[in-house]
Structure formats: C-alpha cells, structure tokens
C-alpha positions in Angstrom: 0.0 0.0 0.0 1.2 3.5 -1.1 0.6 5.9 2.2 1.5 9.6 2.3 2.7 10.8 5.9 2.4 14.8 6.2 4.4 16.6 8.9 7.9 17.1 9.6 8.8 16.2 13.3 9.4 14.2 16.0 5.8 12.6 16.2 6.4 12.0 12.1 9.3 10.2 12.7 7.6 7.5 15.1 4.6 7.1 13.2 6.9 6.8 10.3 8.4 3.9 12.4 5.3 2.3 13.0 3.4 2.5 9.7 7.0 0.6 8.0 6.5 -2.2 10.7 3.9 -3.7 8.1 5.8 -5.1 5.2 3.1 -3.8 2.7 3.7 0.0 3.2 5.4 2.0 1.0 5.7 5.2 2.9 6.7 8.9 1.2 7.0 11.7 4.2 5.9 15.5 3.1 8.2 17.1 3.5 9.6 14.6 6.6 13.3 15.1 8.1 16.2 13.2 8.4 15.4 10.4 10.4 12.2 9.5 7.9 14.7 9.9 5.1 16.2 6.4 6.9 13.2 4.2 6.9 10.6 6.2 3.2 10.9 8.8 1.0 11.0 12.5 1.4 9.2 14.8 -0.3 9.0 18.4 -1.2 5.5 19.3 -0.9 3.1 22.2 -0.2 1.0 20.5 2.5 -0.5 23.7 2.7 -1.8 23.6 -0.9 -4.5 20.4 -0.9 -4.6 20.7 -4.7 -0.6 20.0 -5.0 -1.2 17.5 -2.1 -4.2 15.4 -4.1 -1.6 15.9 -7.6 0.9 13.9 -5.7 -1.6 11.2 -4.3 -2.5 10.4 -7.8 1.2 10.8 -9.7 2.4 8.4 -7.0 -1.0 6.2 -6.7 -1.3 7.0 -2.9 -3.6 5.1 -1.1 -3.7 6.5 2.3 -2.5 9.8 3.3 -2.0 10.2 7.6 -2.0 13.4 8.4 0.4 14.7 11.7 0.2 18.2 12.8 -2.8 19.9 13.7 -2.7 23.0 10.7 -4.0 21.3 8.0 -6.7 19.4 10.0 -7.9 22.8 10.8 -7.9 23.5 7.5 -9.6 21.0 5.8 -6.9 18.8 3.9 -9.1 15.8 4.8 -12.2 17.0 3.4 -9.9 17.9 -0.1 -8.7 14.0 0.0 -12.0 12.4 0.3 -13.6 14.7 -2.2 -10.6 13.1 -4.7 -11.4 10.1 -3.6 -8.8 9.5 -1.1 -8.8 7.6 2.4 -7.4 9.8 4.5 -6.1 9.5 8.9 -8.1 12.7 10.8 -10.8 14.8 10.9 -12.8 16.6 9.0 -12.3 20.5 9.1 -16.0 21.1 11.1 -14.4 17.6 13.3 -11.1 19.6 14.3 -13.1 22.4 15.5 -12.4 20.5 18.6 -9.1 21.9 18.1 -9.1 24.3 15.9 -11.8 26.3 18.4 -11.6 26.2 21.9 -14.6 28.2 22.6 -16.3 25.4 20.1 -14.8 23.2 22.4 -16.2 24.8 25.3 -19.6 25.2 24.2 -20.0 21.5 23.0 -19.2 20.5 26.6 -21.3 22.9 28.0 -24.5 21.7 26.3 -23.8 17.4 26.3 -22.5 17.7 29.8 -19.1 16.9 29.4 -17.3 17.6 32.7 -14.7 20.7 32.1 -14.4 23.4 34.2 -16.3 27.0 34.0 -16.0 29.4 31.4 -17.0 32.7 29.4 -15.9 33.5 26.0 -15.3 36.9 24.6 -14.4 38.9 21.9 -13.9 42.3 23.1 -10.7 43.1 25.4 -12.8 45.1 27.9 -15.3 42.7 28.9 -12.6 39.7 29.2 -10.4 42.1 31.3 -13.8 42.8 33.6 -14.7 39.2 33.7 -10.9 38.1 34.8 -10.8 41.1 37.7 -14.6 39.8 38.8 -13.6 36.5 39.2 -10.2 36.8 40.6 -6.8 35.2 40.3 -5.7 31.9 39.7 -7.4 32.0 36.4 -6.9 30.6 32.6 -7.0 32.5 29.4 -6.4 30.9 26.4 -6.8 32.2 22.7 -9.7 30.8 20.9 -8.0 29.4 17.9 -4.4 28.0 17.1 -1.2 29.5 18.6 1.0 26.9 18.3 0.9 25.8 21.4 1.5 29.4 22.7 -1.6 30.6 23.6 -2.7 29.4 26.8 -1.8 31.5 29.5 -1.9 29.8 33.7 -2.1 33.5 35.5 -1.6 32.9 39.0 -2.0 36.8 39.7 -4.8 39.6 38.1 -1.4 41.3 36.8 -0.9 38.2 34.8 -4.3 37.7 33.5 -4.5 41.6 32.6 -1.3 40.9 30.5 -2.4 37.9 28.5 -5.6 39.4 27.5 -3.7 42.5 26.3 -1.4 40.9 24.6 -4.4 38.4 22.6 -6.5 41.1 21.9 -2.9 43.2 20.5 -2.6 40.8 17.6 0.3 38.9 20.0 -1.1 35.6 18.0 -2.9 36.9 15.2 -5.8 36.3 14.3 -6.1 32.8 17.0 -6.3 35.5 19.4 -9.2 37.5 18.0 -11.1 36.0 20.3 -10.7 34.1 24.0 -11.9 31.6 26.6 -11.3 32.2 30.1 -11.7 29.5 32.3 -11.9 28.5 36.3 -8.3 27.1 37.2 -8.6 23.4 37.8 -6.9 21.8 40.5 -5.2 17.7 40.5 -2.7 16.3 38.0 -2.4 17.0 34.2 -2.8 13.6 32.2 -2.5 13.3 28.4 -5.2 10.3 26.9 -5.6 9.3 23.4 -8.4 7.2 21.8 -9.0 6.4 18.3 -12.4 7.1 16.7 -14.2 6.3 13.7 -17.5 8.6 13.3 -19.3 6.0 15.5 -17.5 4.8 18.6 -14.0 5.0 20.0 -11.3 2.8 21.2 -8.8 3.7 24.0 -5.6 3.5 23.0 -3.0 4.7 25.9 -2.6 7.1 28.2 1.0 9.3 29.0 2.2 12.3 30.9 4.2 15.6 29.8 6.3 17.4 31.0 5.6 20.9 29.5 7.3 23.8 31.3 11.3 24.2 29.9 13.5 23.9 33.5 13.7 21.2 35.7 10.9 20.8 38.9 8.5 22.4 36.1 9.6 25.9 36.7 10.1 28.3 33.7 8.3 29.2 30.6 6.0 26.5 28.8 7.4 24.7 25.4 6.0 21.7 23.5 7.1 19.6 25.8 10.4 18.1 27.3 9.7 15.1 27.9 7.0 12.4 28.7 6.0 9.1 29.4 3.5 6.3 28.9 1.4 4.9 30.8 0.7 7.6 33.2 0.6 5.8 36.3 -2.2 8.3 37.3 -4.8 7.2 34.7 -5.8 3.8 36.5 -8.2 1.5 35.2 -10.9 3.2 36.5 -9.9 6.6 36.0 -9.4 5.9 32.1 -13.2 3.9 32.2 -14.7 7.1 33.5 -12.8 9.2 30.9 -14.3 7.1 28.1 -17.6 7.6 29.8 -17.9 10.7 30.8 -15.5 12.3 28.2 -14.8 10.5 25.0 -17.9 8.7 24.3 -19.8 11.8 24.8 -17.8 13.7 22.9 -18.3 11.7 19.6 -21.7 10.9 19.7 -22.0 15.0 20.3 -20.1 15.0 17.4 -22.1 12.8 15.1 -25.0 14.8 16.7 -23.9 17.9 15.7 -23.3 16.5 12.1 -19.4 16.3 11.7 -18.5 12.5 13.2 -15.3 12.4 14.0 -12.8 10.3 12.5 -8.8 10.3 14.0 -7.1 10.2 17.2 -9.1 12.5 20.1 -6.7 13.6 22.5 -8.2 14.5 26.1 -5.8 17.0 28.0 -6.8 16.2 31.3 -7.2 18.0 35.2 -7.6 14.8 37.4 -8.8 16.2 40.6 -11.0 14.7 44.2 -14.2 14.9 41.8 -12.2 12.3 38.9 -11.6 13.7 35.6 -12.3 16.9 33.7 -11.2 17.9 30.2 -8.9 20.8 30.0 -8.7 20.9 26.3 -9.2 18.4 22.8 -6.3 18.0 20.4 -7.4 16.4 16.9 -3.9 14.4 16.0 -1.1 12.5 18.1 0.5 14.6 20.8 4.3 15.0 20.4 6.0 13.8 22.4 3.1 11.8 23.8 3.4 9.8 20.2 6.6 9.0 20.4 6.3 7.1 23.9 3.1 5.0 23.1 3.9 3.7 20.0 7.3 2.7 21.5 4.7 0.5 23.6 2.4 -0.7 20.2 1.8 -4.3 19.8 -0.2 -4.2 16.7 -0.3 -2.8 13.1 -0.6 1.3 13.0 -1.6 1.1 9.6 -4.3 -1.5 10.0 -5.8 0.7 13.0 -5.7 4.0 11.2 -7.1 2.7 8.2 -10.2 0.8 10.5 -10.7 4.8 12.0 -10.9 6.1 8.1 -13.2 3.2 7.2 -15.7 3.3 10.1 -14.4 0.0 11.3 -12.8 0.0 14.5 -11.5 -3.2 16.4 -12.1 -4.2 19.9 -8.8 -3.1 20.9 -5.4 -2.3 20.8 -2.8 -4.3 21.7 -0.1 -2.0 23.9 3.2 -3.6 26.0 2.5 -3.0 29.9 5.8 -1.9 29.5 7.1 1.5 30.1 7.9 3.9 27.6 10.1 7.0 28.8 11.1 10.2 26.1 13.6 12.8 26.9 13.8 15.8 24.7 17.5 16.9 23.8 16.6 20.8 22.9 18.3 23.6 21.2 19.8 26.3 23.4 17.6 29.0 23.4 14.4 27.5 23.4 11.6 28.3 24.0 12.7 31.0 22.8 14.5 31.5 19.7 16.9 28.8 19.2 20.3 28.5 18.4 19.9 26.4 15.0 23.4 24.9 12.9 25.0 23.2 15.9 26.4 19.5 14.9 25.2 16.2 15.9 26.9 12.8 16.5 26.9 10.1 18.5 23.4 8.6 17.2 24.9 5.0 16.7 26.3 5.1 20.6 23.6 6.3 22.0 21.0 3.7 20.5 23.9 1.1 21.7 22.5 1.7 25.2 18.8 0.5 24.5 17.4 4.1 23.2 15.6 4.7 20.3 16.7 8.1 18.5 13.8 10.3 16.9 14.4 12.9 14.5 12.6 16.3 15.8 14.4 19.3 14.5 17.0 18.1 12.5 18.5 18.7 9.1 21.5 17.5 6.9 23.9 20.3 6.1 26.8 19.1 3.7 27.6 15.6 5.5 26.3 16.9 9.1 23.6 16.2 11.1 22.7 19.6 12.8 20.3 21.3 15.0 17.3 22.9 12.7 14.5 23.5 15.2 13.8 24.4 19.1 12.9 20.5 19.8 15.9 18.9 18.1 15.9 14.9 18.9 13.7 12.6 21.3 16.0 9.7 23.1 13.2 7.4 23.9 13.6 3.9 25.9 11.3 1.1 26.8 11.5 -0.8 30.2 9.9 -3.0 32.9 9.6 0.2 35.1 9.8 4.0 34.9 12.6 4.2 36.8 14.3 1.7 34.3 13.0 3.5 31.3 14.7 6.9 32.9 18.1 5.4 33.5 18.2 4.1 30.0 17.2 7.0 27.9 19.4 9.1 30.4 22.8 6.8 29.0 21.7 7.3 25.4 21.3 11.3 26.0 24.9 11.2 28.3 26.2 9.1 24.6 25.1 11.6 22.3 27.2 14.7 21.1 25.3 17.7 20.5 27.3 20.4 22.0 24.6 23.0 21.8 21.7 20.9 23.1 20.4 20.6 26.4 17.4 18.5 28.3 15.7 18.3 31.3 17.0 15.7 34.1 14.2 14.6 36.0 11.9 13.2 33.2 9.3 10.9 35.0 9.5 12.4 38.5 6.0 12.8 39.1 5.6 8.3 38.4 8.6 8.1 40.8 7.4 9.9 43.6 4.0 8.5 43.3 
C-alpha cells in the first residue's frame, strides 16, 4: 500500500516507524526530516496547498494519506482528499473544531454535559479584562484558535491575566487571538489520553504524561514539551473507564450529533482532581512527544488501526506492551525562545547502543552533518519493565550523544517516581 505521511517532526518520525512495521507500506513523508529519510521517501510538498497534495496522491497512486500536525486538520486537507477520492487518517475541518476552536470546544461540553471546568468567552478586550478582575486570580486565558501551542496563559496573579488578554487582543497571536476563553483554574494532576475514533464509537488507546514547562521541577516558561512518558501511572483502570464515559464517548456521539462525526485520534488533556476527571482541552492528532512514547509500547499494526478509524471500522482493541515507555527531549539552546539552529550532531549510533531509540525532531543534513534545525531537536526514547528503568536508560543514550549546543531536562518521570 502507497501511504502519504504529512508533517515534519518528531511525532512524524515515530509514526513513520510504525506504519514501515507492516511489510506492505510503502511510505513517502511531506516534507519529513532526516530520520524519515532512513526508513521512506522525502518529499517536497506544499501541504498547505491540498490541490498540490491530491496531484501527488494520484502521480504516486497513494492510497492512504495520515496526516500529523494539527494545521492542516484545521484547514480541511481531509475534506480535499476524500472529495478526490482518497482515504485519509483525521478529521474533518467542522471535526477539528475541537481543536481548531476552543470556545467550540467549550460550548460542546457545556451543552452534552461533558465535565470541564467553568468558562465565558469573549471577543472584546474590555469585557474579558472585567470578567478576569470579577472573578479573581488563579485564572486561565487561552486564545480561541491555534497558537502553536503558545496561547494558553496559567495567571496565578490579576497582573498576569490583565497581561495575557492584552497581549491576545494586541494581535500577539494573530488572528487565533481575536477572540478568548477564560476559564476557572482546575486543581489535581495533568494527564494526556488518546483514543481512536471512527464517526461511531472509540477505542482507548493509551494514556501518557508531559512534561511541559522548559526547567527542571516544572519551573520556567512553557514549550512543546520536554519530555514524557506512557502509561501515566495516574490514569488507572478506572480513571481511564470514567474518561471514556464521561469524556470520549460523549464527545463523539456529540459530534455525530452535531453532524461532523469524527474520524482520528481524540486527544483528552486532562485536570484529574478529588471529583475524577475533567477535560482541559481536545487536540485532533497525536500529541508530540506523547506519540513518540506510546507507539514505543504498540503491539499491533498502525496502519491497520488507522485505516479501521478512516473506514468506520474500528476493532475491539489495541494491543499496547504494559511496559514502560520514557522520552527525553535533547533541545536547542535557546528554546523556547529563539533557538540556536546549525549546531552538529553525533553520537546517534552510541547512544542507541544503550537500548534508546533516537527520533528525529528538528533536525537537518547540512553538507555531511547532522545539525540542530528546530527548538525540539531529537527525542532519546527507551522502553523498560519500570519508569525508573525506562529513565536510566534513555538518560545513558542522552549522556552518549554529542550535541554540544543541546540541552534536556533531568528529571523526566519524576512525578511516576514519587507517586
């Protein structure tokens, strides 16, 4: 089978892994990096034009394109494919919605009962200001649309709060920010759950934890995460049970309700407090890193599942390791700010000597040179009987590696450990 993979980083990379696993795939990666250049075939490709996109498909007989990143969810690629006639992994653009608009989000919850916490949304920068001062500090604000993972703003003070809505409603993220949500400040432990849906039910497929703030002990700004692991020891049996009840299965029959079924992975950001679980926000693709550590765990054929979700014909389940899977992220000086791109890399072959798997984030060839080309640079991700097994390992594949202007967090897993 002939399967197009669009998207570029680390989360490309391991799906890019798993969809070679079956020996029928013939996998080209749009545009893809140069750890996919390894294992398919990269190619130049405006995934932003869906007309260039379905030229391809057909040059190349594609059968299957599996989209990555969240962008061209949002902006209807999938709708494009299946209107030429081909199967594609995701939603539909009215489906991403669910991430695409988090006052969509908001209001979908709101009226099917799906347990999130309290809100308001607004599109004028006095009103949000008098709502935030009215209901007092701790308090979330977060930019209605897509800010690359920027836009969500914790303000433990008013000062804070006043701040974030200035800067949405100054253009700081375009027009994501023309309008906002602000919501009550949920209190427990964050939690990252993933289930795969196909218009008509959904599966659970694993859970994981992230670790999203830049400096060690979570202090610092917030990036796209440093780090994370799967399972997430706090997602028991029962806690994931009452997720698919009270969250995910609502969710798509909403969904079908609301006439745009939705087809893809559902990621659940989660608060899991004393009352159980409550959604923070919906993400319509694989998290990253989050993908990297459960397919590390996948016991069964990506392809086959992805193609049930696109067909409307889901199995019973997935088959996962009850192993441990632990990523760190080795990132570029600088980030999350701007990062200091160009810096070589060596010491792959070492470091995968000590039981790590390398995945290619932000990285490009330059001459004969594997260098630094992004914030997120490469994930060093290990599998073991145990978290803390799992951490040791990936830590003496990132002590192997030689990447002078690259640094990572050290205490990846700690919240598991001190459970």
């Amino acid at each position: 089978m002939n399967v197009l993979l669009i998207g570029s980083g680390g989360r490309e990379h391991a799906l890019a892994l798993a969809l070679t696993q079956n020996p029928a795939t013939k996998l080209f990666v749009a545009p893809g990096n140069p750890g996919t250049a390894q294992i398919a075939t990269n190619v130049v490709l405006d995934v932003a034009d869906a007309q260039a996109v379905i030229a391809f498909c057909h040059v190349q007989h594609i059968d299957f394109v599996v989209i990555g990143p969240e962008q061209p969810l949002v902006d209807g690629l999938v709708d494009a494919l299946e209107a030429a006639g081909i199967k594609a992994f995701g939603p539909s653009k009215a489906a991403a919605r669910l991430e695409g608009s988090k006052g969509f989000t908001k209001d979908l919850c709101a009226k099917y009962n799906i347990p999130t916490g309290a809100y308001q949304k607004f599109a004028e920068r006095e009103a949000a200001l008098a709502y935030a001062r009215e209901k007092g500090a701790p308090i979330v604000v977060k930019a209605d649309g897509l800010a690359a993972g920027k836009g969500v703003t914790v303000a433990m003070t008013i000062f804070e709060a006043e701040q974030a809505i200035e800067d949405l409603f100054g253009g700081a993220f375009g027009a994501a920010g023309a309008e906002c949500v602000i919501e009550e400040f949920l209190q427990g432990e964050e939690a990252s759950f993933f289930a795969l849906c196909d218009g008509n039910k959904a599966l659970a497929f694993a859970s994981a934890q992230d670790h999203k703030r830049v400096g060690e002990g979570d202090t610092g700004p917030n990036t796209g995460g440093m780090g994370a692991y799967s399972p997430a020891p706090v997602v028991t049996e029962a806690i994931a049970q009452r997720v698919m009840d009270e969250i995910v299965n609502p969710t798509v029959a909403a969904m079908k309700a609301e006439g745009c079924p939705f087809k893809g992975v559902l990621f659940a950001g989660l608060m899991i407090g004393k009352d159980g679980p409550k959604l923070i926000e919906f993400n319509t693709r694989f998290g990253d890193p989050e993908c990297q550590v459960m397919l590390a765990r996948l016991d069964d054929d990506l392809l086959n599942l992805l193609l049930a979700c696109a067909e409307g014909r889901l199995p019973e389940r997935v088959n996962l390791s009850p192993k441990t899977a632990l990523t760190v992220v080795m990132a570029a000086q600088g980030y999350p700010g701007t990062p200091k791109k160009g810096g070589g890399i060596a010491g792959i072959a070492e470091a995968e000597a000590e039981g790590a798997k390398i995945i290619h984030a932000g990285t490009k060839i330059d001459g004969e040179t594997l260098v630094a080309n992004g914030g997120r640079v490469l994930n060093v991700v290990a599998l073991a009987d145990s978290v803390s097994e799992a951490r040791e390992r990936a830590y003496r594949a990132v002590d192997a590696l030689k990447f002078p202007d690259g640094f990572c967090r050290r205490d990846i897993g700690w919240r598991a450990l001190n459970r």
